[in-house]
GUPA-390688 format. One line per 3 residues: number of its first residue (from 0); for each residue x negated, y, z negated of C-alpha. Coordinates in nm, 2 decimals, padded with zeros to 4 digits, always signed. Example, Ala and Ser with C-alpha at 12.3 -4.5 7.8 and 13.67 -1.06 7.14 Angstrom:
0) -01.23:-00.45:-00.78  -01.37:-00.11:-00.71
END
This chain:
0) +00.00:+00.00:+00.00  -00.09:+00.33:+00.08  -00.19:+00.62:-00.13
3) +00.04:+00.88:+00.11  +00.31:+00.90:+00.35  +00.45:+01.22:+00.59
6) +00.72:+01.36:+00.40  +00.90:+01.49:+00.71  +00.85:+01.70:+00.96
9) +00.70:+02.06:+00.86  +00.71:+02.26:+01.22  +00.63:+02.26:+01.57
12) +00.38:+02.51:+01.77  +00.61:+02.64:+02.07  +00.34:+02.81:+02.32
15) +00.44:+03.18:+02.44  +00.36:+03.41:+02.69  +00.56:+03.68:+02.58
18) +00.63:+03.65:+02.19  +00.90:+03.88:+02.19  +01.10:+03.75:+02.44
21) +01.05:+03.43:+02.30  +01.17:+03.46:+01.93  +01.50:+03.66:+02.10
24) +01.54:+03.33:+02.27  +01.54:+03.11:+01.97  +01.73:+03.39:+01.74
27) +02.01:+03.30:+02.00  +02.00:+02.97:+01.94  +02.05:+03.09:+01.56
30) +01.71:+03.08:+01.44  +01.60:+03.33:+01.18  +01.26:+03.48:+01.14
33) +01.11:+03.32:+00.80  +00.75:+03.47:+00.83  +00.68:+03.75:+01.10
36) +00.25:+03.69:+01.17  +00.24:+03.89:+01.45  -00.10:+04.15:+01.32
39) -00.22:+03.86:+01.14  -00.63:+03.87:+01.21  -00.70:+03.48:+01.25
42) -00.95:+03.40:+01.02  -01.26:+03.24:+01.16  -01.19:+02.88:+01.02
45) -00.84:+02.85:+01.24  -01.06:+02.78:+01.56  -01.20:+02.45:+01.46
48) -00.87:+02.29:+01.29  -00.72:+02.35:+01.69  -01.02:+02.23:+01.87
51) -01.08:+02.58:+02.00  -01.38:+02.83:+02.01  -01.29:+03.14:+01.81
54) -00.89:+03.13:+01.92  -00.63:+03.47:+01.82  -00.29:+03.45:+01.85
57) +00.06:+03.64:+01.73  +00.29:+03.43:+01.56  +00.63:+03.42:+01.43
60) +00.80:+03.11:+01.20  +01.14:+03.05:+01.24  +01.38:+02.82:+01.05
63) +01.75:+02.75:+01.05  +01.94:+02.93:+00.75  +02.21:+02.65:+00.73
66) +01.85:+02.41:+00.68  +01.64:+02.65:+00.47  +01.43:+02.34:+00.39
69) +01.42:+02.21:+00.73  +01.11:+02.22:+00.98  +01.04:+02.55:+01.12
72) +00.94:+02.64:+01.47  +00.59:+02.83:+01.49  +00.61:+03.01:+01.79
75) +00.25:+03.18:+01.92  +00.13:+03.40:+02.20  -00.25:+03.30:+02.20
78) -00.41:+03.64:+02.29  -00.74:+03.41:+02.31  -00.72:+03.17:+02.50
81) -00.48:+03.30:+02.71  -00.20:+03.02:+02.77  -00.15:+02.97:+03.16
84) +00.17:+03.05:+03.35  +00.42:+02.73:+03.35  +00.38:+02.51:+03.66
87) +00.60:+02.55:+04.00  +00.54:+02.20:+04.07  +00.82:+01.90:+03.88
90) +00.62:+01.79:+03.58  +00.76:+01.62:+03.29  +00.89:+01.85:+03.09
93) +00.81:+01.94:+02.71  +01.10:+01.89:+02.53  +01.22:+01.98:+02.15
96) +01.60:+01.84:+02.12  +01.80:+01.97:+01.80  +02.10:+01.84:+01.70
99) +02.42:+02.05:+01.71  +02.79:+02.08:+01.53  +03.06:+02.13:+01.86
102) +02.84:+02.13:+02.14  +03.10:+02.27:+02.35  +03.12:+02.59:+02.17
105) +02.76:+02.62:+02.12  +02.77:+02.55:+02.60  +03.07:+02.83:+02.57
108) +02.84:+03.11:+02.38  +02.51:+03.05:+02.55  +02.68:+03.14:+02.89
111) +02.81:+03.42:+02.69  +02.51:+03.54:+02.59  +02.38:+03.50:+03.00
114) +02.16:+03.17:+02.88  +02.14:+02.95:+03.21  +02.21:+02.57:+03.07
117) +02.26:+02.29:+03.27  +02.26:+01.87:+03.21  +02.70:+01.73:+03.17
120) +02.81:+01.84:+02.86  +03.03:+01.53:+02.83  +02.75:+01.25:+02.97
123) +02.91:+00.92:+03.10  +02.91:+00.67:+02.97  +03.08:+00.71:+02.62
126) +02.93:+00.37:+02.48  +02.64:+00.60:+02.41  +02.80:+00.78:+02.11
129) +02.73:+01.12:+02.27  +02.99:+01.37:+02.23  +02.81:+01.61:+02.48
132) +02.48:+01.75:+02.57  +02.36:+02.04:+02.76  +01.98:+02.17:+02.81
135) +01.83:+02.52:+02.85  +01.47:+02.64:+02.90  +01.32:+02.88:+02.69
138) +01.13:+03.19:+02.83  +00.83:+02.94:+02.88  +00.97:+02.65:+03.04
141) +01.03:+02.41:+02.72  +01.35:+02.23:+02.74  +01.59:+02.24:+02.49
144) +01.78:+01.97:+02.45  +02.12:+02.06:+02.21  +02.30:+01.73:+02.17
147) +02.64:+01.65:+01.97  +02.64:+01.26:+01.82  +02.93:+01.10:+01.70
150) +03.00:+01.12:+01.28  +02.77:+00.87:+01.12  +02.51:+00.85:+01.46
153) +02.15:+00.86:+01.32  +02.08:+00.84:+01.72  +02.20:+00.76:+02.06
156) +02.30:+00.35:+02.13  +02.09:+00.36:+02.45  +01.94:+00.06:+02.42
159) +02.32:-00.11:+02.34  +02.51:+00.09:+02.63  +02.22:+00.09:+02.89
162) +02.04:-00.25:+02.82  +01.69:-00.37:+02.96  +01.58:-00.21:+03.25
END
């Protein structure tokens, strides 16, 4: 046995090119701002815990206020190095999925608010135990996955409706 063990997850480092435009993004989604680091000087010691040579960055962490507790997002525009644009070529695509109450209100105020999403929002076929899911991209080209589950769905029965392949 094992002296440790993850707790859960703690955050995840969404890439920027333009931080501002970003964090709007996510606010829509209903983020909140927990810790603005955007004129934070990186100390000198960041550089090797990324693998990087002296890196500087503007961040912002996020979290959900209905899950206070819950991971956050840590969104940065690296100043140094500078991230490259986002591919025009079909790659697979980086992908954080979160988990949503009424997905068709949530497909009803993104359009709203002008956010292109795409993907059925009622996917076929049923046996899946998914309610409905629709996908966005943020400002950077991550895809946002915002999936409703049936009550008491840890995850989707894929393997049970689908079978081997």
């Amino acid at each position: 046995m094992s002296d440790w063990s993850i707790e859960r997850l703690y955050h995840t480092v969404i890439n920027a090119t333009d931080l501002d435009r970003t964090v709007a993004f996510y606010e829509a989604l209903g983020f909140r701002v927990l810790n603005d680091r955007r004129d934070v000087d990186w100390p000198d010691f960041i550089g090797p815990l990324f693998g990087l040579t002296r890196p500087k960055g503007r961040g912002v962490l996020m979290n959900l206020p209905a899950d206070p507790e819950g991971p956050m997002l840590d969104i940065i525009q690296w100043v140094r190095p500078v991230l490259p644009s986002p591919p025009d070529v079909e790659v697979p695509p980086r992908i954080i999925a979160f988990r949503v109450r009424n997905v068709h209100a949530c497909a009803e105020d993104l359009a709203r608010r002008g956010i292109p999403t795409f993907a059925l929002v009622e996917p076929q076929p049923r046996s899946l135990g998914v309610i409905g899911c629709i996908c966005a991209r943020d400002p950077d080209g991550t895809l946002i996955e915002l999936i409703q589950l049936e009550p008491g769905i840890r995850h989707s029965r894929a393997n049970e409706a689908l079978g081997p392949q």
